[in-house]
LOTOR-888830 format. One record per residue: y, z negated, x of N, C-alpha, C in turn; residue in three letters. Coordinates in steps of 0.1 Angstrom, whole numbers, plus 5000, padded with zeros to 4 digits. Layout:
<atoms>
YZXYZXYZXala/...
</atoms>
This chain:
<atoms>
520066350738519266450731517866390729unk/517066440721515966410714514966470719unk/513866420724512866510731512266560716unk/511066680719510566690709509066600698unk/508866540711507466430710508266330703unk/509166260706510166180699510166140684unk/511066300684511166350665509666350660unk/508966440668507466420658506766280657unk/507266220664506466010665507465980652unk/508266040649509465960638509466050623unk/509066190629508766220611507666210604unk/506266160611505066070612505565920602unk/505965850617506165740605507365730598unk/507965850593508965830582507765890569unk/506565940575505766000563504865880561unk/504465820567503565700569504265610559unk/505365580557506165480554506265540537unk/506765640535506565660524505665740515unk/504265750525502665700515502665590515unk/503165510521502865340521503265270509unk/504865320506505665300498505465390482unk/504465510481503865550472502665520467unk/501765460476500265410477501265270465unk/501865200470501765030465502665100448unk/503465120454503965190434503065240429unk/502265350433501065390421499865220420unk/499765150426499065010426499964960415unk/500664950415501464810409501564910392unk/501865010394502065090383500465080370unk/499965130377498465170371497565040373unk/497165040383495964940382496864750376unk/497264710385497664610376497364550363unk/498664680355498564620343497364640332unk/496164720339494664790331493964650334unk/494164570348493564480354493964360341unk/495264320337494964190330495064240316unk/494664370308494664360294493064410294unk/492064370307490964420301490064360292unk/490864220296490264090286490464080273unk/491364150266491664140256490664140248unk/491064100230489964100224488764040225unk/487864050213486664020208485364090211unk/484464010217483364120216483164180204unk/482164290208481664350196480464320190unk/480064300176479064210173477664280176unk/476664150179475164190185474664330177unk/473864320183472564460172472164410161unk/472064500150471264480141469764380138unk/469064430152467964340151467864190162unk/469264210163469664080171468863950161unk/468463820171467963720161467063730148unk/466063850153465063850147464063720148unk/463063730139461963650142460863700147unk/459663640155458363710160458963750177unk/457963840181457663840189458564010193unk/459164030205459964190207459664280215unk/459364330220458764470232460164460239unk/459464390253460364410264461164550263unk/462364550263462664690270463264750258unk/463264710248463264780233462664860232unk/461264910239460165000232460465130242unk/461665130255461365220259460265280273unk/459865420271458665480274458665460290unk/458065390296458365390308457165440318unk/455965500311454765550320454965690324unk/455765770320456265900326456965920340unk/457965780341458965760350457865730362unk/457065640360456265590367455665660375unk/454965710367454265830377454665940385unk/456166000375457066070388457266020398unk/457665840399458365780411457265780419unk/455865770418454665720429454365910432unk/454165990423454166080429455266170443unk/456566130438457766160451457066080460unk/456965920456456965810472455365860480unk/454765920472453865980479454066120484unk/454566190481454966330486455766290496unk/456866160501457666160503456766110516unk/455965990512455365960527454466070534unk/453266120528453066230535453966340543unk/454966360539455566450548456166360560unk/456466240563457066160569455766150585unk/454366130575453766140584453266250587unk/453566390586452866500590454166550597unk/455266480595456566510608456266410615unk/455466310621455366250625454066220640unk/453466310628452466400636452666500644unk/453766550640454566730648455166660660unk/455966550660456466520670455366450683unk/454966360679453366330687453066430693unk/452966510690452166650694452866680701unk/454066750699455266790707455966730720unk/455366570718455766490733454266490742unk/453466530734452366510743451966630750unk/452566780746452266890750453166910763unk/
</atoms>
């Protein structure tokens, strides 16, 4: 007879075995064959203003003094609070 701990160690890895055996068929299924036809084909041709002459604006002209000042305003918001929690605990071990 079959203890009960037994059966459950065996309907485990009879489940184990076939996610195992489902995991590698959805692999071989799907990824695979996406993996070797990604090469296919031709690029697609440059921009318009590709191989201009003169001189180009890094970036293609985009605005980047708004971002700017968001990011230094957070990294500043962000350090001040770091040190005014940093301050609370100081205080807190010294009391």
């Amino acid at each position: 007879m079959k203890t009960r701990k037994n059966s459950t160690r065996q309907d485990y890895s009879k489940i184990i075995k076939l996610f195992t055996i489902a995991l590698i068929t959805f692999n071989l299924i799907t990824i695979n064959p996406q993996s070797s036809s990604a090469q296919n084909g031709d690029p697609p041709p440059p921009p318009g203003e590709h191989g201009q002459n003169g001189n180009q604006i890094p970036g293609g002209g985009a605005p980047v003094g708004d971002g700017l000042l968001v990011l230094l305003a957070m990294g500043t918001a962000y350090g001040l609070r770091k040190k005014i929690a940093g301050k609370e605990i100081e205080k807190e071990n010294t009391e």
